[in-house]
N, CA and C atoms as a LAMMPS dump frame, in Angstrom:
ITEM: TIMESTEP
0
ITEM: NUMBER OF ATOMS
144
ITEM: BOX BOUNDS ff ff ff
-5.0000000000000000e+02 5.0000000000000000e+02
-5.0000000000000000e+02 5.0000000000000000e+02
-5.0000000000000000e+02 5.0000000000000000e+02
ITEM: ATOMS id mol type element x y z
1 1 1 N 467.524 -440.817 -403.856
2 1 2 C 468.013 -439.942 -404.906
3 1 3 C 468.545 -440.795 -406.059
4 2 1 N 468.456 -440.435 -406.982
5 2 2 C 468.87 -441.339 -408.532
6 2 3 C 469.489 -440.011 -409.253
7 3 1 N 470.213 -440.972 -409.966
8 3 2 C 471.344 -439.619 -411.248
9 3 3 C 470.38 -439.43 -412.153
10 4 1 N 470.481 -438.47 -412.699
11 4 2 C 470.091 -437.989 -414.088
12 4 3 C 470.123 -438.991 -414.869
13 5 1 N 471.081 -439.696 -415.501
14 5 2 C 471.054 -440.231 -416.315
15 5 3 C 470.384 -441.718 -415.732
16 6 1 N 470.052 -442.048 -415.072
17 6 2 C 468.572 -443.063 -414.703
18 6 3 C 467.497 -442.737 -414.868
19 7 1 N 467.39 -441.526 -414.269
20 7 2 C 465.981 -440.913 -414.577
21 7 3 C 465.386 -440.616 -416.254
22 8 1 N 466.825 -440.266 -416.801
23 8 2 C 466.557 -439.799 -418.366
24 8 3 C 465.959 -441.264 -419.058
25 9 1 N 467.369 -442.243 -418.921
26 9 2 C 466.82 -443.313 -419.425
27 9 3 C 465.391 -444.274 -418.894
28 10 1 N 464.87 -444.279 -417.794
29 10 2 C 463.501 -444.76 -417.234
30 10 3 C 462.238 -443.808 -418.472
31 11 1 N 462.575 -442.478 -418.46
32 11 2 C 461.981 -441.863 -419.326
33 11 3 C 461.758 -442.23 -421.005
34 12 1 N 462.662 -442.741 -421.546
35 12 2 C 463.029 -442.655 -422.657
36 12 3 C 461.929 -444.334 -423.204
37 13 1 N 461.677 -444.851 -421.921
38 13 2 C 460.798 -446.176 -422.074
39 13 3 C 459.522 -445.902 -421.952
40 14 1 N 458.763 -444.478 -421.444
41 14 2 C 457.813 -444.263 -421.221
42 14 3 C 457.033 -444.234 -422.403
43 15 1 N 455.523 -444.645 -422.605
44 15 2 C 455.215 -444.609 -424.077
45 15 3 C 453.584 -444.234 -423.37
46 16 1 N 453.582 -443.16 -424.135
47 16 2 C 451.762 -442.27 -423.933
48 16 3 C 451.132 -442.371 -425.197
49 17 1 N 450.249 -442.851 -425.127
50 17 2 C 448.906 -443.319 -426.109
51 17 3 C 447.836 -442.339 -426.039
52 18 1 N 447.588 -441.467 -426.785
53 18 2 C 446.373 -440.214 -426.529
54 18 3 C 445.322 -440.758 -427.327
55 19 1 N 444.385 -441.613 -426.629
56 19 2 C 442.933 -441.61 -427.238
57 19 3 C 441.402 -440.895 -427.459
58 20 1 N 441.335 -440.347 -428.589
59 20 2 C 440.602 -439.182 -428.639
60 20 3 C 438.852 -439.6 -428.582
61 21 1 N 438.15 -438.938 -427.593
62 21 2 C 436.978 -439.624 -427.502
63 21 3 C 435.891 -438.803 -428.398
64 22 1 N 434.623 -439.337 -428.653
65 22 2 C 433.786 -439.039 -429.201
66 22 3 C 433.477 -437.344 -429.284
67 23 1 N 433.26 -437.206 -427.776
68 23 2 C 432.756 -435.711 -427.124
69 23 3 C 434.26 -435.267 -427.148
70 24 1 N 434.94 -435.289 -427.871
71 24 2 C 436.78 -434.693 -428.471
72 24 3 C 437.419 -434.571 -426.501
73 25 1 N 437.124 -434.956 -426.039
74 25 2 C 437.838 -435.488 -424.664
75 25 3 C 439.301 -436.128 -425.128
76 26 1 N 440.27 -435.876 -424.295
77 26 2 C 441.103 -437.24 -424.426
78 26 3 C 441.589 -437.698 -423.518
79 27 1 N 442.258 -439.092 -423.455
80 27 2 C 442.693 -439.911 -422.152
81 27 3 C 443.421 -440.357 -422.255
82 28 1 N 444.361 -439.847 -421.824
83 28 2 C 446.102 -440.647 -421.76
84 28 3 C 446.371 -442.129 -421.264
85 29 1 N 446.867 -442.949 -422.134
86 29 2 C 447.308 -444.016 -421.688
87 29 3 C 448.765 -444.172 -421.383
88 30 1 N 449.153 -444.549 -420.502
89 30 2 C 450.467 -444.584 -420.119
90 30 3 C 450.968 -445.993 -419.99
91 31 1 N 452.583 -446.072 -420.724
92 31 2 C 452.797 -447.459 -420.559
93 31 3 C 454.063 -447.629 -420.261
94 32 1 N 454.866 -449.323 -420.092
95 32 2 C 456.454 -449.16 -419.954
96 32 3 C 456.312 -448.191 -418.6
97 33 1 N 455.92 -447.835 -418.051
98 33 2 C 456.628 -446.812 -416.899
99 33 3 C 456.896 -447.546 -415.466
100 34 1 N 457.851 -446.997 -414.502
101 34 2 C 458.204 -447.873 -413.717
102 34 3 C 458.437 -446.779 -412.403
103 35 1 N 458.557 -447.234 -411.414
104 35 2 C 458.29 -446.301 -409.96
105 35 3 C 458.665 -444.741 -410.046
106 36 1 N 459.921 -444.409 -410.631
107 36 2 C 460.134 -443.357 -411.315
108 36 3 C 459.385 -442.182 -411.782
109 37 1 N 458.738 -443.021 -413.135
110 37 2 C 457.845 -442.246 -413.517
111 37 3 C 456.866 -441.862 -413.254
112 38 1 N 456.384 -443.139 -412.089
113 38 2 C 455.276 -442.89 -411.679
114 38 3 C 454.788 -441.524 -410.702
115 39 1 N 456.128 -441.18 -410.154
116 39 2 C 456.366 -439.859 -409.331
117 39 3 C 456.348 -438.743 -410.264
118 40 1 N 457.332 -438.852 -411.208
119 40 2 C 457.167 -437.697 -412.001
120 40 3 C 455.912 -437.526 -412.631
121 41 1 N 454.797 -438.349 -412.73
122 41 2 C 453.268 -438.142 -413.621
123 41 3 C 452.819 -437.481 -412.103
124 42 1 N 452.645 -438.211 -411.418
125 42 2 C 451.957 -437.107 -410.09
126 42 3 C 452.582 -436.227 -409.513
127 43 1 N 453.949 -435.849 -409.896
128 43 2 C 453.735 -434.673 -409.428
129 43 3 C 453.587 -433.587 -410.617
130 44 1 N 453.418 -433.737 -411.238
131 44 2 C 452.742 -433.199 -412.709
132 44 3 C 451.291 -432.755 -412.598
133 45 1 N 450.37 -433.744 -412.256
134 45 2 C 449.728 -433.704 -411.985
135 45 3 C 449.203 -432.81 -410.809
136 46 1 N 449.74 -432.975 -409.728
137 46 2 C 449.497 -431.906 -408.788
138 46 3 C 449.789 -430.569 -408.955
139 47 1 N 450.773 -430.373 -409.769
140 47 2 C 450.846 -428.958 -410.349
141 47 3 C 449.858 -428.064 -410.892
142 48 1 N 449.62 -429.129 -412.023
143 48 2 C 448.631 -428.221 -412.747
144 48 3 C 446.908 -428.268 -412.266
């Protein structure tokens, strides 16, 4: 378990790059992120 305010700040380093492709696709680049975030993108992911 981690406080809020770890989690906020781990967040606040996260940096997403949206590269828009030819066929107007796009693909998120994700950067700076660290074990943290890496949970919060998948379970994001599994949601939707």
């Amino acid at each position: 378990s981690k406080s809020t305010k770890f989690i906020k700040n781990s967040l606040l380093n996260l940096t997403v790059t949206v590269d828009y492709m030819r066929n107007k696709a796009k693909r998120y680049i994700y950067a700076n992120f660290d074990a943290i975030n890496t949970l919060i993108l998948r379970q994001k992911g599994m949601k939707s």
